[in-house]
N, C-alpha and C positions, 0 to 999 in steps of 0.2 A: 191487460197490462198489470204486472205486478206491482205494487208500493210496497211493497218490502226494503227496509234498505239493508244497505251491506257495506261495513266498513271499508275503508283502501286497503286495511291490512288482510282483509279474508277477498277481495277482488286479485290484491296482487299475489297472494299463494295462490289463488286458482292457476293465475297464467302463469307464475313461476312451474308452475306442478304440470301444466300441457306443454310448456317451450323445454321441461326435463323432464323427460318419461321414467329415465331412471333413476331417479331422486330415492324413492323408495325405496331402491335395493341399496343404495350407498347409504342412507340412513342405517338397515340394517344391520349392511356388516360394522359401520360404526357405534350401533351398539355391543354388537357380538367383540368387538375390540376390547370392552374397560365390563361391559356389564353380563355377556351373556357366557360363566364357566361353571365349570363342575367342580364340585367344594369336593374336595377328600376329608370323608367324617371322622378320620381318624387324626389326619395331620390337626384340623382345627380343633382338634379337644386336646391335643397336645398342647396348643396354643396357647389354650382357653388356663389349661392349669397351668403352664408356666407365667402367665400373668401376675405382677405384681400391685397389690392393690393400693390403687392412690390414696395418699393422704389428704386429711380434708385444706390444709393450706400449704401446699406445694411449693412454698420460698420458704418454710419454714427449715433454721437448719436445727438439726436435733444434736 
């Protein structure tokens, strides 16, 4: 007999994770959605230098 314990919240991701098998893949493509792209090295250096650089108090009017 184990005496390990185990939180409700890691019992209930177990059986969320068997009653959806494919959780998994919907996680991924919801990362591949907002986080998983390909940077063009060229567009973001265009970016980078067209940046203007903040001032240190930003309500200031000049």
């Amino acid at each position: 007999m184990s005496n390990q314990y185990e939180s409700e919240i890691t019992i209930f991701l177990r059986n969320f994770k068997q009653s959806n098998p494919d959780i998994a893949l919907k996680q991924y493509a919801g990362r591949a959605i907002l986080w998983d792209k390909v940077i063009d090295k060229k567009l973001k250096k265009d970016f980078d230098y067209a940046r203007v650089p903040q001032k240190p108090y930003v309500y200031q009017v000049d």
